[in-house]
C-alpha positions in Angstrom: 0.0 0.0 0.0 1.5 3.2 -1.2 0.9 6.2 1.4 0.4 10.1 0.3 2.5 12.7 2.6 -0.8 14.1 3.9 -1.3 10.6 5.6 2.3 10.0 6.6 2.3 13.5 7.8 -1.0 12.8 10.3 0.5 9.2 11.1 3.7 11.0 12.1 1.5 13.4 14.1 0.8 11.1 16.7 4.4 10.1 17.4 6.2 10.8 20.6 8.1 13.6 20.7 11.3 12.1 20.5 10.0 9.5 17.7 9.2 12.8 15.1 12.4 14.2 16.2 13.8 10.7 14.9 11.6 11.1 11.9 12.4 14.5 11.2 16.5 13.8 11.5 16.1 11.1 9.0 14.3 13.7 6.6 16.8 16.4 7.2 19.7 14.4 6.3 18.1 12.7 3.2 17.9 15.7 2.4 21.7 17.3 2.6 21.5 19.0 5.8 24.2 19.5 8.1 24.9 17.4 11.7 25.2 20.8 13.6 21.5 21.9 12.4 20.3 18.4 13.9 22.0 18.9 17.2 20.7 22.3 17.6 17.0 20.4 16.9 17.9 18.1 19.0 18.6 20.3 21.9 16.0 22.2 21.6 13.6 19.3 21.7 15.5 18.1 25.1 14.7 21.7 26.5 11.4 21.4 25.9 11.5 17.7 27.6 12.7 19.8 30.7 10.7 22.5 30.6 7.4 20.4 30.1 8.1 18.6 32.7 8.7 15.4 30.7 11.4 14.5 31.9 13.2 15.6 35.1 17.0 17.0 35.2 19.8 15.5 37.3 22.1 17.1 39.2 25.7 16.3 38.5 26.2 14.1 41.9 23.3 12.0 40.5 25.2 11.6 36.8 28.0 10.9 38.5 27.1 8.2 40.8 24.6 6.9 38.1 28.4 6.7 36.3 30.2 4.9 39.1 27.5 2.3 39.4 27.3 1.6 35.8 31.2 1.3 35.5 31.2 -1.5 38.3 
């Protein structure tokens, strides 16, 4: 079954957040765009995670110890 954009763009609609931000990253760079454009989407897609409430922030004891334990 072949899809038209408008339906791939409504499927991609109800993505996650970070699943259209995988989405659009593929699309940018089949398209020629550059790695530091994607980080900059990237980041501000994390910000938003933060600021939303999404996801929560760690201090840097907490990434740290989280560190330690995962070394061993």
């Amino acid at each position: 079954m072949v899809l038209t954009s408008q339906q791939i763009t409504e499927a991609a609609l109800h993505l996650s957040e970070r699943e259209r931000l995988g989405v659009t990253a593929a699309l940018w760079k089949s398209l020629g765009g550059n790695d530091e454009a994607l980080a900059d989407m990237q980041a501000l897609a994390r910000s938003h995670e933060l600021t939303s409430g999404e996801v929560s922030a760690k201090t840097h004891d907490e990434v740290f110890k989280n560190a330690r334990a995962g070394l061993g």
